[in-house]
VOKEDREN-155096 format. One record per residue (C-alpha): residue number from 1; x, y, z. Coordinates in Angstrom, 2 decimals, padded with zeros to 5 digits. Each point is the difference from the previous one (the first is absolute). Layout:
N
   num        xx        yy        zz
   NUM         X         Y         Z
...
//
This chain:
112
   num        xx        yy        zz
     1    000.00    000.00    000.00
     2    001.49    003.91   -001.21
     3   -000.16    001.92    003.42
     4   -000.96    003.57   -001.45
     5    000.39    003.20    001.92
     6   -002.66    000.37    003.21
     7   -003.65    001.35   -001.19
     8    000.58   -002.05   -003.49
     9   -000.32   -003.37   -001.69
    10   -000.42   -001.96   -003.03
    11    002.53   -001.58   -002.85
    12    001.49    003.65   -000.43
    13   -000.84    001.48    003.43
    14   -002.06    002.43   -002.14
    15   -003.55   -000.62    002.03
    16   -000.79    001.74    003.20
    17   -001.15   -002.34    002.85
    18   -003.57   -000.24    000.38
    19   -001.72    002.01    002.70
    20    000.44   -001.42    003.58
    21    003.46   -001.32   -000.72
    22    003.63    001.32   -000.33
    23    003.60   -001.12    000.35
    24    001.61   -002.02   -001.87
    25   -002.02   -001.79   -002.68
    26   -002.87    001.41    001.82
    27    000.50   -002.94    003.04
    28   -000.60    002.15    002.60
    29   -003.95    000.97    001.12
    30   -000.66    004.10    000.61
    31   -001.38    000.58    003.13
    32   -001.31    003.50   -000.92
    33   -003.43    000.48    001.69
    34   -002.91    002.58   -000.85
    35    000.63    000.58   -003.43
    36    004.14    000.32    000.31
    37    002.08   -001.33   -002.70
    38    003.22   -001.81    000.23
    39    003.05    001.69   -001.82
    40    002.87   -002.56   -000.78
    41    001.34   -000.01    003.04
    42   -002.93   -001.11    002.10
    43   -000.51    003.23    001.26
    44   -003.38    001.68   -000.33
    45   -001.28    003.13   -001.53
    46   -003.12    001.45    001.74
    47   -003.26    000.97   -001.36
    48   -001.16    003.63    000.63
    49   -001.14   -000.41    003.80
    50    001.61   -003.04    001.26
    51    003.95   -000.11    001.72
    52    002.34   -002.36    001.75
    53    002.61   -002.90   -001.18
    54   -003.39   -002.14   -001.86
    55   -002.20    002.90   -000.47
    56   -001.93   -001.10    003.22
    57   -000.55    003.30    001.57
    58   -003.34    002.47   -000.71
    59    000.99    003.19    000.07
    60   -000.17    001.44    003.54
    61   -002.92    002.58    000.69
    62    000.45    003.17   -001.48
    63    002.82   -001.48   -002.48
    64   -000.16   -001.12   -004.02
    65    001.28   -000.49   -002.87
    66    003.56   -001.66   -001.32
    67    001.07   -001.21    003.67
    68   -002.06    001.82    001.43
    69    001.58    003.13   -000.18
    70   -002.73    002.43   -000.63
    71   -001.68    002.05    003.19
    72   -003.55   -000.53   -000.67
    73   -002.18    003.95    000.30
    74   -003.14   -001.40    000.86
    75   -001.77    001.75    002.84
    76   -002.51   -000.31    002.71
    77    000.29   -003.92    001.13
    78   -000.45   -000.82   -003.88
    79    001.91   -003.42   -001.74
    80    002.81   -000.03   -001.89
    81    000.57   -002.21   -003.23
    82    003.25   -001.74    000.80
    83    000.57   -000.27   -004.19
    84   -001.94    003.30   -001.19
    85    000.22    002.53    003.08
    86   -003.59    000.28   -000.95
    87   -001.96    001.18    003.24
    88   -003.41   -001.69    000.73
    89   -001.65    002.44    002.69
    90   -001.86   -000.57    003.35
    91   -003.01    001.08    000.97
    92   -000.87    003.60   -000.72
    93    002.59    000.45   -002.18
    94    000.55    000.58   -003.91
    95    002.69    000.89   -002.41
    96    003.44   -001.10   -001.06
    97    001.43    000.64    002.80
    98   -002.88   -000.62    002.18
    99    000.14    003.33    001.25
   100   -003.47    001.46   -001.27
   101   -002.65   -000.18    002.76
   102   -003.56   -001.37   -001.12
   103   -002.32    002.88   -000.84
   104   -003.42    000.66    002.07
   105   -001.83   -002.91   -000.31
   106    002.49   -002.65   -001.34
   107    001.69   -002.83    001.84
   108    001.48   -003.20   -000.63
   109    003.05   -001.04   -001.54
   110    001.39    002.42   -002.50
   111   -003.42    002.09    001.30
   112   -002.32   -002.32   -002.38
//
């Protein structure tokens, strides 16, 4: 069997191992969780809102994005997105930011 370079395989090393696997001749299982995907090495890369060695980690609250590294600007006891930094509001609350506060007579989740 040709040992091709870690990530590869096939009679001229040419295909890319399938998802899930890496290393040499693809051998080794990616443990990657939540969407991550292994790079050659085993390692993982992150989708928007997840972090840690495998991915395994939700965005803390008030964080998002690529590792997490976005401050999230929602307001007023709202939720955070961990992947969009979208804000879903509370109670008596409307707007992007959650910062608008229901007119007269409204109520309810963005003030429905």
């Amino acid at each position: 069997a040709r040992w091709c370079r870690s990530g590869f395989y096939g009679a001229k090393c040419t295909l890319v191992c399938p998802p899930r696997t890496y290393g040499y001749n693809c051998k080794k299982t990616c443990l990657c969780q939540n969407g991550g995907s292994c790079r050659s090495n085993g390692s993982c890369r992150c989708p928007s809102g997840y972090k840690g060695k495998y991915c395994q980690h939700k965005c803390p609250e008030n964080y998002w994005g690529k590792n997490c590294a976005k401050r999230c600007k929602c307001k007023n006891g709202s939720i955070c997105h961990p992947a969009r930094g979208t804000c879903q509001c509370g109670l008596g609350w409307s707007g992007s930011k959650c910062n608008k506060e229901c007119p007269h007579g409204r109520y309810g989740p963005d003030c429905q």
